[in-house]
MIKOLMAR-284683 format. One record per residue (C-alpha): residue number from 1; x, y, z. Coordinates in nm, 4 decimals. Layout:
BEGIN
@num NUM, x X, y Y, z Z;
...
***
This chain:
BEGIN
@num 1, x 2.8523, y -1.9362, z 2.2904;
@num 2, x 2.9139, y -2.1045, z 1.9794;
@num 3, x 2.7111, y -2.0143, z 1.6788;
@num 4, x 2.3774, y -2.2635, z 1.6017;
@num 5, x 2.3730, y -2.3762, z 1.2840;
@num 6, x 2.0299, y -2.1522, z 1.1659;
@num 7, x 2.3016, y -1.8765, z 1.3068;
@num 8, x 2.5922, y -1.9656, z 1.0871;
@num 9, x 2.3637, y -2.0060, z 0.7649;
@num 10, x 2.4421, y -1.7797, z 0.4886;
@num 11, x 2.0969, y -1.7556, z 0.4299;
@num 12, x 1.9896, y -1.6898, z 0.7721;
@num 13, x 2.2747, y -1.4034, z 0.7673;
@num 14, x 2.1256, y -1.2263, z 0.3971;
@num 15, x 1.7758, y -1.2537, z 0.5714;
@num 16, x 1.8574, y -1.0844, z 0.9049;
@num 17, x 2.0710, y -0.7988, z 0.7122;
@num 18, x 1.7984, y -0.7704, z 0.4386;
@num 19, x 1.4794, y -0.7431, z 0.7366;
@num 20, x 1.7346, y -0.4306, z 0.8954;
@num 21, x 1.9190, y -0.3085, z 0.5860;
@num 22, x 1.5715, y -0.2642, z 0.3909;
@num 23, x 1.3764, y -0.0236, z 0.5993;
@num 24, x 1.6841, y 0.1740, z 0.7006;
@num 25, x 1.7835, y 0.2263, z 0.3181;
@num 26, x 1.4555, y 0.3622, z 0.3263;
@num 27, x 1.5168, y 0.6013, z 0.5884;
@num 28, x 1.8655, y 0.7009, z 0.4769;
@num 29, x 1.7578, y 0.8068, z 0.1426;
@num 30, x 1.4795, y 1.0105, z 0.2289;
@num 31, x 1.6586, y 1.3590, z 0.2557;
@num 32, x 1.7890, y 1.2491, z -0.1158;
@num 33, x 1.4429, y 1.1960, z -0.1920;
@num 34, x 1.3397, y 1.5094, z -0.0836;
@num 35, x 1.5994, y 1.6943, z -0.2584;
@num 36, x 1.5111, y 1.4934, z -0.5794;
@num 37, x 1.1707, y 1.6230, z -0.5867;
@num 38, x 1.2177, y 1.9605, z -0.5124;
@num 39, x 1.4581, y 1.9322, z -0.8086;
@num 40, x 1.2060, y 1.7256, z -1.0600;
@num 41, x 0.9631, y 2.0515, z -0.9759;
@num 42, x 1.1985, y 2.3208, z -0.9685;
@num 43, x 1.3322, y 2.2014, z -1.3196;
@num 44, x 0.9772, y 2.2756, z -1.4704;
@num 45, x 1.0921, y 2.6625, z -1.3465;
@num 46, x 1.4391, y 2.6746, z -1.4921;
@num 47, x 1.7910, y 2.6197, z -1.5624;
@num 48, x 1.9681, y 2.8742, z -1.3082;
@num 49, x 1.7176, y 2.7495, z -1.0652;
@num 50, x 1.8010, y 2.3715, z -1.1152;
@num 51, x 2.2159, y 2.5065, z -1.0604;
@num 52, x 2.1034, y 2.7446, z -0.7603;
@num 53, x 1.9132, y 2.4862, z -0.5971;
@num 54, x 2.2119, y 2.2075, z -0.6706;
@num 55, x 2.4994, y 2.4758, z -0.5700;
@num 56, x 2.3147, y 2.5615, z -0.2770;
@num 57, x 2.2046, y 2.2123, z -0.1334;
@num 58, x 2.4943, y 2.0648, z -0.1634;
@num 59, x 2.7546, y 2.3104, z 0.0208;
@num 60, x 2.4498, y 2.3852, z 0.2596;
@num 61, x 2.4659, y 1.9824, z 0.3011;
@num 62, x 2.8185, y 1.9408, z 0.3703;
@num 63, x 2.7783, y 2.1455, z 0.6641;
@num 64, x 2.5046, y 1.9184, z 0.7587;
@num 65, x 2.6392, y 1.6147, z 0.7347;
@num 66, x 2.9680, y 1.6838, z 0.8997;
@num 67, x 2.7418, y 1.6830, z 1.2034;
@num 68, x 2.4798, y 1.4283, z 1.1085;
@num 69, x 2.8243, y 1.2077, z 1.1103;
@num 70, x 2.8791, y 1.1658, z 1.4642;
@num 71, x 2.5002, y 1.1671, z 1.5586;
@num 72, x 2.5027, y 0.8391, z 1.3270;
@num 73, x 2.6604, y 0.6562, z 1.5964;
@num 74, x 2.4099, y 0.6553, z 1.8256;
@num 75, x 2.2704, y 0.3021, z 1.6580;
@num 76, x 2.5760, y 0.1460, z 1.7345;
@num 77, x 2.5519, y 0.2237, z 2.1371;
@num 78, x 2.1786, y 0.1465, z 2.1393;
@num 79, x 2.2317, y -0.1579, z 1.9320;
@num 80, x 2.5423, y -0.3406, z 2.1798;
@num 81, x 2.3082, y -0.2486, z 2.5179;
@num 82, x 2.0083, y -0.4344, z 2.3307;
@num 83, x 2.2469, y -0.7373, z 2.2351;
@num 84, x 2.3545, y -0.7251, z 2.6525;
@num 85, x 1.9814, y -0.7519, z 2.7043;
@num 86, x 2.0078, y -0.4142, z 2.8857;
@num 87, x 1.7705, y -0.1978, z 2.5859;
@num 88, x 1.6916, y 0.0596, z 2.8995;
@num 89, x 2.0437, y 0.1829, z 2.9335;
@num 90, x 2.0271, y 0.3049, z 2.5743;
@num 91, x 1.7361, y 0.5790, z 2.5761;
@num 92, x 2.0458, y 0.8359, z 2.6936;
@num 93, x 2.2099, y 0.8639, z 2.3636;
@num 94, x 1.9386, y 1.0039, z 2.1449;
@num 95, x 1.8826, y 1.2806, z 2.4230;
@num 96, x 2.2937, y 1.3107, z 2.4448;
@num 97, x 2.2902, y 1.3406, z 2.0992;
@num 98, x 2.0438, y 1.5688, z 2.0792;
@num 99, x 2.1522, y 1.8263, z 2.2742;
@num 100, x 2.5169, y 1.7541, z 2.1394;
@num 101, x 2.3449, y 1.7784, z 1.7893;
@num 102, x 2.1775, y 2.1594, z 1.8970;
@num 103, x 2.5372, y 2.2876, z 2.0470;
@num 104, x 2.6963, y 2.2247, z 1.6923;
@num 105, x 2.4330, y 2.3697, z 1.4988;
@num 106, x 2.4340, y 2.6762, z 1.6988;
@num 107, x 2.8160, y 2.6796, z 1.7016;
@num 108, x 2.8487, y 2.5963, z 1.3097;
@num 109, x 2.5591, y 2.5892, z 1.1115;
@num 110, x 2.3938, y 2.9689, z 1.2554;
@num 111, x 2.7858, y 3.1044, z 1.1228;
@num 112, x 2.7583, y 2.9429, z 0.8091;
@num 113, x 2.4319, y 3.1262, z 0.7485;
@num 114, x 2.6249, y 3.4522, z 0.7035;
@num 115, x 2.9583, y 3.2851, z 0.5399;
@num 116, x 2.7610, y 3.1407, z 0.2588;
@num 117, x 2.7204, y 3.4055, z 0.0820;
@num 118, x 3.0358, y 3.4922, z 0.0262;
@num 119, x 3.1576, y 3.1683, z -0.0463;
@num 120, x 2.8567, y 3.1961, z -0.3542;
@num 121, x 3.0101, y 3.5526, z -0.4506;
@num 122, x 3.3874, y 3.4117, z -0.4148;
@num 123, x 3.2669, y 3.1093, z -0.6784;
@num 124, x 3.0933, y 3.3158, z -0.9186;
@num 125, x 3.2431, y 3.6554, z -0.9138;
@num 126, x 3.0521, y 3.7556, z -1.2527;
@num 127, x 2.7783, y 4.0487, z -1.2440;
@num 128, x 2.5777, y 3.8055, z -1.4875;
@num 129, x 2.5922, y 3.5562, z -1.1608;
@num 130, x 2.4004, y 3.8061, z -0.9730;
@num 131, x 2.0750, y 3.6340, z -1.0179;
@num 132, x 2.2220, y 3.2374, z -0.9384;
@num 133, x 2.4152, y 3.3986, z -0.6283;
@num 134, x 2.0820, y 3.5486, z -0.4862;
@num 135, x 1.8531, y 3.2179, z -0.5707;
@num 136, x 2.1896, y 3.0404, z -0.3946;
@num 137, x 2.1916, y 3.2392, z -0.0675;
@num 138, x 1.8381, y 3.1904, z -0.0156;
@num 139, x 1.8250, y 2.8695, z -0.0760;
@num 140, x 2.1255, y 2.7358, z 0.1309;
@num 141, x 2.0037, y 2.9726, z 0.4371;
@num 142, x 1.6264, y 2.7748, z 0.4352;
@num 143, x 1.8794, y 2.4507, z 0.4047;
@num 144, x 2.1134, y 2.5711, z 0.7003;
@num 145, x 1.8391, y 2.7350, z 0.9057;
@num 146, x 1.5575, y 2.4026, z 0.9122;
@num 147, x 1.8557, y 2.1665, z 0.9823;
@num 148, x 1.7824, y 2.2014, z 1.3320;
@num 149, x 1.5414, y 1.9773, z 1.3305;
@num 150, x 1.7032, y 1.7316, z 1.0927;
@num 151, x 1.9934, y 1.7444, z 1.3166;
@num 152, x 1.8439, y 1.7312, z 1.6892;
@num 153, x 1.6138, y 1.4598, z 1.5425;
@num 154, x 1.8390, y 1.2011, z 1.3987;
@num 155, x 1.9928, y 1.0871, z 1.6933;
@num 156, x 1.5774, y 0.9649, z 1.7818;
@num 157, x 1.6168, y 0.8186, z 1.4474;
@num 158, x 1.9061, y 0.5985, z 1.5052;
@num 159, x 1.7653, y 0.5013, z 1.8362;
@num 160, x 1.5291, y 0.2934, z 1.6768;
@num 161, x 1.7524, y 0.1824, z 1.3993;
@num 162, x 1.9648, y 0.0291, z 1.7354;
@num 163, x 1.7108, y -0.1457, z 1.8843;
@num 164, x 1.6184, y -0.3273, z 1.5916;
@num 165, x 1.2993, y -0.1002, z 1.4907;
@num 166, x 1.3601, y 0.0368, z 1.1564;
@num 167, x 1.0200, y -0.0226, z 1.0908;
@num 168, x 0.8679, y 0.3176, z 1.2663;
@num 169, x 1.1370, y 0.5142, z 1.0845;
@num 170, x 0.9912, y 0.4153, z 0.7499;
@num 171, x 0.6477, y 0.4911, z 0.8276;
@num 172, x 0.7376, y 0.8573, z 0.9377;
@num 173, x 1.0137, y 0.8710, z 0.6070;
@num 174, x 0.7168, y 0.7595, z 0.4200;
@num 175, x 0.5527, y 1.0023, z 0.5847;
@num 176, x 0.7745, y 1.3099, z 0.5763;
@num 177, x 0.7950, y 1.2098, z 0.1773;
@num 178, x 0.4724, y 1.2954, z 0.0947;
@num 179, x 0.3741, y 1.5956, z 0.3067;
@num 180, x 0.7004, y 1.7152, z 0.1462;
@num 181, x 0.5718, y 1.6744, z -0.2169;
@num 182, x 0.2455, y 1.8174, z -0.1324;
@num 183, x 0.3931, y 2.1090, z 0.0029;
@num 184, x 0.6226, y 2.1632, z -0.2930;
@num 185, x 0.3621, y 2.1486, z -0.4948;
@num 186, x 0.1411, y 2.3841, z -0.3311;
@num 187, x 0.4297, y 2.5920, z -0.2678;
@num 188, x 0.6360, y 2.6039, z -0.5751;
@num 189, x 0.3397, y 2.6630, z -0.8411;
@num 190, x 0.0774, y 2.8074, z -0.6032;
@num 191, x -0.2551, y 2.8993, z -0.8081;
@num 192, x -0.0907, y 2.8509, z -1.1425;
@num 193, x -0.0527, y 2.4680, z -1.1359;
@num 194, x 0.2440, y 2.2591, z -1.3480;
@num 195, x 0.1978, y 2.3832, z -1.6916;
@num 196, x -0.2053, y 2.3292, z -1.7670;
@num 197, x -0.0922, y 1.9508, z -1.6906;
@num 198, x -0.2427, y 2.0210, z -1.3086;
@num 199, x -0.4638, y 2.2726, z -1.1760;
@num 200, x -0.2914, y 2.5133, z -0.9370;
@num 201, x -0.4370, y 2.6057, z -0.5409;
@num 202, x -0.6558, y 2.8989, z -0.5795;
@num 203, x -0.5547, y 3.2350, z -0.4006;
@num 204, x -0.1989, y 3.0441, z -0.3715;
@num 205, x 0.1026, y 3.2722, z -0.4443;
@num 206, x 0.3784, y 3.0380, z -0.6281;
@num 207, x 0.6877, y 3.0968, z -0.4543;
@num 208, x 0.9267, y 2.9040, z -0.6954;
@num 209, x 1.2398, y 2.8010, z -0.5601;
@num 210, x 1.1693, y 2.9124, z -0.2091;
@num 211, x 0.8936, y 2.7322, z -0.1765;
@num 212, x 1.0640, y 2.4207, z -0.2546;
@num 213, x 1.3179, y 2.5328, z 0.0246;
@num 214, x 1.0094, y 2.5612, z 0.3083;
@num 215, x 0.9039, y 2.2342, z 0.1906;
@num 216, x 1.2253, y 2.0626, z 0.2569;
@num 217, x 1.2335, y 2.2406, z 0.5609;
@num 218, x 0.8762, y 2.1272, z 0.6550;
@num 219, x 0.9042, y 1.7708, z 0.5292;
@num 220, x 1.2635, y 1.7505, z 0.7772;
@num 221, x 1.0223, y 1.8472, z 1.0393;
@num 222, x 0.7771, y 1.6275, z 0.9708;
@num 223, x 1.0847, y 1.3023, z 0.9813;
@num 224, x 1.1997, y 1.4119, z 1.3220;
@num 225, x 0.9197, y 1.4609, z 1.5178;
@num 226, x 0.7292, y 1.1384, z 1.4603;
@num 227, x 0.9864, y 0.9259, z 1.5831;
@num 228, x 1.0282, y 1.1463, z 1.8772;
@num 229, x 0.6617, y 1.1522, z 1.9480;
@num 230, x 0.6910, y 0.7806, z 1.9779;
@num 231, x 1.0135, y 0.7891, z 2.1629;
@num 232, x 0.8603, y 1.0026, z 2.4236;
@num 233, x 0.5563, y 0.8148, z 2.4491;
@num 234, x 0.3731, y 0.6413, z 2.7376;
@num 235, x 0.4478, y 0.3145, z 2.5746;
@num 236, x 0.8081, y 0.3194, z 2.5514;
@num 237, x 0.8890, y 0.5425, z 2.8677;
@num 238, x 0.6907, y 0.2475, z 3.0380;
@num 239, x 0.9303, y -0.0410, z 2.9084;
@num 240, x 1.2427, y 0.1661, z 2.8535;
@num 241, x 1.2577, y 0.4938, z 3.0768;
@num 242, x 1.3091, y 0.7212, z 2.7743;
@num 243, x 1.2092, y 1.0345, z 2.9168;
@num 244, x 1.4265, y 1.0173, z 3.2255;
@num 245, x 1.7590, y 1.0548, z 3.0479;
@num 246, x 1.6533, y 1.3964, z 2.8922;
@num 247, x 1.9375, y 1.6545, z 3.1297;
@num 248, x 2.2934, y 1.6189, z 2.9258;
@num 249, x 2.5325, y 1.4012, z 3.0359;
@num 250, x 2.9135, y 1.5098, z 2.9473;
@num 251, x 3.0499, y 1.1871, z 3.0067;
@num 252, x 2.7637, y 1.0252, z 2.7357;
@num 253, x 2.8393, y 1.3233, z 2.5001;
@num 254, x 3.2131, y 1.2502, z 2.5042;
@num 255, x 3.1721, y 0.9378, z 2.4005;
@num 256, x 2.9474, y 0.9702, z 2.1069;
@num 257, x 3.2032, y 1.1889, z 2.0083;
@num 258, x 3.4792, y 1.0163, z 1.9922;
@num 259, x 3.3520, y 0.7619, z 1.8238;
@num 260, x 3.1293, y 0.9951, z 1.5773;
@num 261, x 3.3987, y 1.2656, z 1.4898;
@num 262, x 3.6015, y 0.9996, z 1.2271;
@num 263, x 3.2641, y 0.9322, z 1.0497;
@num 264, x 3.1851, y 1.2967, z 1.0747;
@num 265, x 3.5000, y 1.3952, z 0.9166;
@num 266, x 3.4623, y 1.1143, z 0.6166;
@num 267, x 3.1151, y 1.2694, z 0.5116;
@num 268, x 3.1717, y 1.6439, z 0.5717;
@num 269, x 3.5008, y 1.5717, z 0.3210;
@num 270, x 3.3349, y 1.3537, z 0.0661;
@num 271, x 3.0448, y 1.6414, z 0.0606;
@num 272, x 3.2642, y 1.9519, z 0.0168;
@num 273, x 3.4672, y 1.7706, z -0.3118;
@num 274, x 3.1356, y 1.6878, z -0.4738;
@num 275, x 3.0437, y 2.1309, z -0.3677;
@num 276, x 3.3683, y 2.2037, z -0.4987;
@num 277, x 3.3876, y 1.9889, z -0.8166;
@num 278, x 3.0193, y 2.0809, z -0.9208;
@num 279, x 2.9919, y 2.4125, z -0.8279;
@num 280, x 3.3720, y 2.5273, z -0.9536;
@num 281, x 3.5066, y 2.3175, z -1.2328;
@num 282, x 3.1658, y 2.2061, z -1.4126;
@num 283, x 3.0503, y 2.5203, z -1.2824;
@num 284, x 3.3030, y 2.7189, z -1.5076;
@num 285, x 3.1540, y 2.5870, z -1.8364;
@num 286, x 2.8440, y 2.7816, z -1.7388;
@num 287, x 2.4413, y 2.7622, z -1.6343;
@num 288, x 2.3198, y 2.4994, z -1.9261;
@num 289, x 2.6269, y 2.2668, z -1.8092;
@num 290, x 2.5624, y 2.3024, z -1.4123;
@num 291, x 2.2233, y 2.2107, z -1.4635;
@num 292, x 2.2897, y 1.9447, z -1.6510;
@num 293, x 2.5105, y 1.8160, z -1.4043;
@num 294, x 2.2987, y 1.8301, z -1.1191;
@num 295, x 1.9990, y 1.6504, z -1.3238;
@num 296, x 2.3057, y 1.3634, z -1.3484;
@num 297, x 2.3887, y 1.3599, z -0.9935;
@num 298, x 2.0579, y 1.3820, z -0.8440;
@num 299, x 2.0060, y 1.0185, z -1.0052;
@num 300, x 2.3450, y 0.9152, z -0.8795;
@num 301, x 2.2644, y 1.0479, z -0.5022;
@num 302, x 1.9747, y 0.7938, z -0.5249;
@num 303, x 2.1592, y 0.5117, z -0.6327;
@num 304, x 2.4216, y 0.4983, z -0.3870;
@num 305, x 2.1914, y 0.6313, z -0.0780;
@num 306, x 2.0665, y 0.2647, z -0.0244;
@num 307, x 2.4434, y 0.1470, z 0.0331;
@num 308, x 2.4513, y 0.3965, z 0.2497;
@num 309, x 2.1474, y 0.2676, z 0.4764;
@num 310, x 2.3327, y -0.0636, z 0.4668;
@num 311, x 2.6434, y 0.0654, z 0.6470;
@num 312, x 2.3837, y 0.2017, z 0.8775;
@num 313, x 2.1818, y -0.1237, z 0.9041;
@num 314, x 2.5551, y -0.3450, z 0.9445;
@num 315, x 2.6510, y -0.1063, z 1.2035;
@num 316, x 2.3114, y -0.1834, z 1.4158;
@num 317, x 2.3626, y -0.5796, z 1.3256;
@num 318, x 2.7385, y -0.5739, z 1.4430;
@num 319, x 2.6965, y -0.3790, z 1.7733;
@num 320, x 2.4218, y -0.6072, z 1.9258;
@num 321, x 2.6824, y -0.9168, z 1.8555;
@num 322, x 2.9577, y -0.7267, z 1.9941;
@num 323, x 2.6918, y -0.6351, z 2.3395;
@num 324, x 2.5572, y -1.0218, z 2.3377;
@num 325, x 2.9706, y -1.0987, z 2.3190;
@num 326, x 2.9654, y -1.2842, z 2.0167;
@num 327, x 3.2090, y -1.1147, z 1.7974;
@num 328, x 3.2251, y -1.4131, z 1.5259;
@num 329, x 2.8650, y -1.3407, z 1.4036;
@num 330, x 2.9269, y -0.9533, z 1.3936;
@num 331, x 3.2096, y -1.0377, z 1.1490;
@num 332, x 3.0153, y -1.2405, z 0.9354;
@num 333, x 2.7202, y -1.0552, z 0.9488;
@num 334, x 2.9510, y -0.7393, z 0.8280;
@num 335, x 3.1204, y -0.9389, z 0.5085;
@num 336, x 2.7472, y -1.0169, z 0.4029;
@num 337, x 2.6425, y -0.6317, z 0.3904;
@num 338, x 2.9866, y -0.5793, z 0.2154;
@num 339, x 2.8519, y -0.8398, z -0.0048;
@num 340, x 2.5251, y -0.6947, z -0.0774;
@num 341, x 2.6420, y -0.3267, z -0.0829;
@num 342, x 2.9528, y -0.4319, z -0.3952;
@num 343, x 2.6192, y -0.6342, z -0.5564;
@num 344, x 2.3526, y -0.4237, z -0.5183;
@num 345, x 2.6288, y -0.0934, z -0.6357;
@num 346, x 2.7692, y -0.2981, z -0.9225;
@num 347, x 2.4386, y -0.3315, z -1.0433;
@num 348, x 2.3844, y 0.0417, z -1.0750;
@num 349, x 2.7039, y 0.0674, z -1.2732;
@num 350, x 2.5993, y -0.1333, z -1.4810;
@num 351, x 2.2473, y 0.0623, z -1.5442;
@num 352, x 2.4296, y 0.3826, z -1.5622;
@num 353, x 2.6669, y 0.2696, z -1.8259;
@num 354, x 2.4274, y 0.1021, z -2.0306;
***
């Protein structure tokens, strides 16, 4: 059908990206959020823990999101069934993904448990290292080891994110967010409290660095299982059937797949420079300047996270066109996130520079 003129209004278009792109920029920037705190508290510890933690996260992460890649596209197979006005046929990709999500973590994440360590003894072969590679391998194995749930969860995530319900993702980010700083902050300084600035938990033991590792893990918990609650729930298994889709399906697997494994590819890459470029070269000039550098980037990893939840929120807008067959909208809906994304980005680059 031809486009109504409220349709082909740029205005109309920036308000119906906006009402998607806002809560799922929310959403996508939560694990960044998570690892921002943990590093704003772990900083009050110390520098090798600030370069441990940032080493660690980050090569623990490209593993992570080499996965989370091709569990992303769930949104856009939910998303073209709601625009066919078929929403029901949709509730098998989260469980697809799901289970396709708990094969790879068991087939690559459990191995890079025990390869991790080396790769932190390869990169900093130095006895005086000893201390960073320990702090390192703990870390990244709390990382690896509660990505389960992150994993297995976000294809639940992206479900709703498809059908046009960011909305209930934000509450549980929102959510996830602060059980996660509570826990750091019980965990991290236990009974002896940030500094005499804030009392500490009596009869607490402050676990440093590993307790901001547990809290990551917990908070990760905390994102998935909300959504899934409601997924599962009497309400939506009434209007949707979202609990009779649960057995895996090889032929649903297959194709979240091959449509995932590109995007999968792109972040697992982008990742492992960043691991390699921080941990390596700035590595090289020593503790003080890794720290440093991971103060830097944690601020950068915030500012272009939101960009990232507009891909996310374009990709839900563009497959319900392409399911309601109306193609022209999905491209003009997609050169108005462009459009926000090079705004909204050069606008950091300018704040950064200034």
């Amino acid at each position: 059908p031809p486009l109504s003129t409220q349709e082909s209004s740029l205005r109309f278009a920036i308000k119906e990206v906006w009402s998607l792109a806002w809560p799922t920029i929310l959403t996508m920037t939560s694990f960044t959020v998570m690892q921002f705190t943990d590093r704003l508290m772990v900083g009050q510890i110390g520098k090798v823990e600030i370069a441990a933690q940032g080493n660690a996260g980050t090569w623990a992460f490209a593993a992570i999101a080499t996965i989370m890649g091709v569990v992303t596209v769930v949104n856009t197979f939910v998303s073209q069934h709601l625009g066919a006005k078929e929403p029901e046929k949709g509730s098998k990709y989260p469980w697809n993904a799901g289970w396709m999500a708990l094969f790879c973590w068991v087939a690559v994440i459990v191995p890079c448990i025990f390869i991790i360590p080396h790769v932190f003894h390869y990169i900093n072969p130095d006895p005086s290292d000893a201390k960073l590679v320990e702090i390192e391998t703990m870390y990244a194995t709390y990382m690896l080891g509660g990505s389960v749930f992150l994993l297995v969860g976000r294809g639940f995530i992206q479900y709703f994110l498809g059908m046009h319900m960011p909305k209930v993702i934000t509450v549980s980010t929102i959510i996830a967010n602060i059980v996660n700083v509570v826990a750091n902050y019980v965990l991290i300084f236990g009974e002896n409290g940030v500094g005499g600035l804030l009392p500490g938990i009596p009869g607490t033991p402050a676990l440093g660095i590993k307790g901001a590792a547990i809290a990551t893990v917990i908070g990760m918990f905390m994102e998935t299982v909300i959504p899934f609650l409601i997924f599962i729930g009497p309400k939506f298994n009434t209007k949707y059937g979202t609990r009779k889709n649960w057995k895996p399906c090889a032929k649903t697997i297959k194709s979240l797949f091959k449509i995932g494994w590109p995007g999968s590819i792109q972040w697992g890459n982008e990742i492992i420079c960043w691991a390699l470029f921080m941990t390596v070269f700035v590595g090289s000039f020593g503790t003080n300047d890794m720290a440093a550098g991971w103060i830097a980037l944690a601020f950068l990893q915030l500012s272009f996270m939101p960009a990232v939840g507009i891909n996310v929120a374009v990709n839900s807008i563009v497959g319900k066109y392409i399911g309601a067959k109306t193609p022209d909208i999905a491209v003009a809906r997609a050169r108005v996130g462009v459009t926000i994304a090079m705004v909204y980005m050069t606008v950091c680059a300018a704040i950064f520079v200034i």
